[in-house]
Structures are given as C-alpha cells and as structure tokens.
KEKEMAR-766697 format. One record per residue (C-alpha): residue in three letters; z, x, y. Coordinates in steps of 0.001 Angstrom, whole numbers, plus 524288, in hexadecimal, padded with zeros to 5 digits. Layout:
N
ALAZXY ...
//
This chain:
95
UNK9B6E477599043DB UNK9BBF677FFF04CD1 UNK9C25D78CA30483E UNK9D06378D0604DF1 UNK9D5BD79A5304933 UNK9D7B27A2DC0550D UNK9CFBA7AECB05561 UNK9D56B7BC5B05694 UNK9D6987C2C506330 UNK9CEE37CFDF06163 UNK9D81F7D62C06D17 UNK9E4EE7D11F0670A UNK9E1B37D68005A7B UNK9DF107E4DB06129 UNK9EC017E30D066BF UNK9F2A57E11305AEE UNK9EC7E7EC83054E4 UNK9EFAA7F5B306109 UNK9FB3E7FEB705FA6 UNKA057A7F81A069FF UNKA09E97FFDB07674 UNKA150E80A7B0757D UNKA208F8035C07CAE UNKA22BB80C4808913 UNKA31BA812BF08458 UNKA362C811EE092C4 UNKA361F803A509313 UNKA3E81801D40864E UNKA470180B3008B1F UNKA49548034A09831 UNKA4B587F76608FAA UNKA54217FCFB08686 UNKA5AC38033E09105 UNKA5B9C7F51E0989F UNKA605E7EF9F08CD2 UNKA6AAA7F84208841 UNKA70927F84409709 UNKA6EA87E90209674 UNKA78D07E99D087DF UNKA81AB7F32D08DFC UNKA82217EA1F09A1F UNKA857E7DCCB091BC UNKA8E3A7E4F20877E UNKA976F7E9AC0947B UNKA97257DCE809A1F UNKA9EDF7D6C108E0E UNKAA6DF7E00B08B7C UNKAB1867D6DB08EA6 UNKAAE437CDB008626 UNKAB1287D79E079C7 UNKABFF37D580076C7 UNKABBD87C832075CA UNKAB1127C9BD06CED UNKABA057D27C063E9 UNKAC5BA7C8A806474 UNKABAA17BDDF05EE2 UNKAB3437C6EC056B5 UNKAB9767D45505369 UNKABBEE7DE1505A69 UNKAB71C7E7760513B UNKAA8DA7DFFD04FF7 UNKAA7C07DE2F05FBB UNKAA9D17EBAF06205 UNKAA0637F03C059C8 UNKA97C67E58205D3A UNKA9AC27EBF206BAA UNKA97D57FAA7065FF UNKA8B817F6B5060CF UNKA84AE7F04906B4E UNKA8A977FB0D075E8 UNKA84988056A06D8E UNKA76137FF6506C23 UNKA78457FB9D07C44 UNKA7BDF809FF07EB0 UNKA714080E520759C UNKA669F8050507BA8 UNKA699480A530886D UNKA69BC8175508768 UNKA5D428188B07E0E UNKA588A8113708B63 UNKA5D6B81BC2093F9 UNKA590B8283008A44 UNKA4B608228B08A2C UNKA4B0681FA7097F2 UNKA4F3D82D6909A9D UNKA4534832DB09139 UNKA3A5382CFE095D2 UNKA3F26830AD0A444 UNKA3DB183E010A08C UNKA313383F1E097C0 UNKA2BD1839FB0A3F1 UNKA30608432F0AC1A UNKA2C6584EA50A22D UNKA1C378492C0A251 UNKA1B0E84AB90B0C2 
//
C-alpha cells in the first residue's frame, strides 16, 4: 500500500512563518484616492435621480443615505490626497 498524505512543503512552511511585507503607503493612497474620486464621480452622476428616490423612499432617509456616502467619498479622497502630499514631501526632505 502506498502512503497518500501529501508531504509538507519545507519552503511554504518558512513562508508562513515569515513576517509579511509592509504594504508600500503610496500605493493605498493612490487607490484610495482612485476610489474615493471614482464614488464622488457615480454619487454626481445621479444626482438626478434623488427627488425620485425620496418621493419612493423618504426624503428624510435618501438624504441622509446621500450625506453619508458623500462624506466617506470626500473623506476617501482626501485621506488620498493628504497622503499623497505627505509622502511627496518626506521625499523631497531625504534628498
């Protein structure tokens, strides 16, 4: 009889151990900064479709609803931008 259990790759197991990378902050920032524009972008693009959405759902829970996602666009973004801007500079400080 043959032995079928699968036997343990010593270089995935040092891989699991290893402490991972430190994500580079530049990229998130572009991302975040990507994705907020990308919200802000959909979120003007229906803003004619809002008196509707409050005649069907209330007006009081739509604009809200409206407030919310605005603010965490507008927040996205410019964490983006401030991070963008920092690193900008610490890099132009270290030369």
């Amino acid at each position: 009889m043959t032995d079928t259990t699968p036997v343990a790759d010593t270089a995935a197991a040092s891989r699991a151990d290893a402490t991972p990378e430190p994500v580079n902050p530049t990229v998130v920032a572009v991302g975040g900064l990507v994705l907020g524009l990308l919200l802000l972008i959909v979120a003007f693009a229906n803003l004619n479709r809002m008196p509707g959405w409050a005649d069907d759902y209330g007006a009081v829970l739509v604009y809200l609803a409206f407030f919310l996602y605005m603010s965490i666009a507008g927040r996205l973004t410019w964490w983006g931008i401030d991070t963008l801007r920092d690193q900008a500079k610490n890099r132009r400080e270290r030369r």
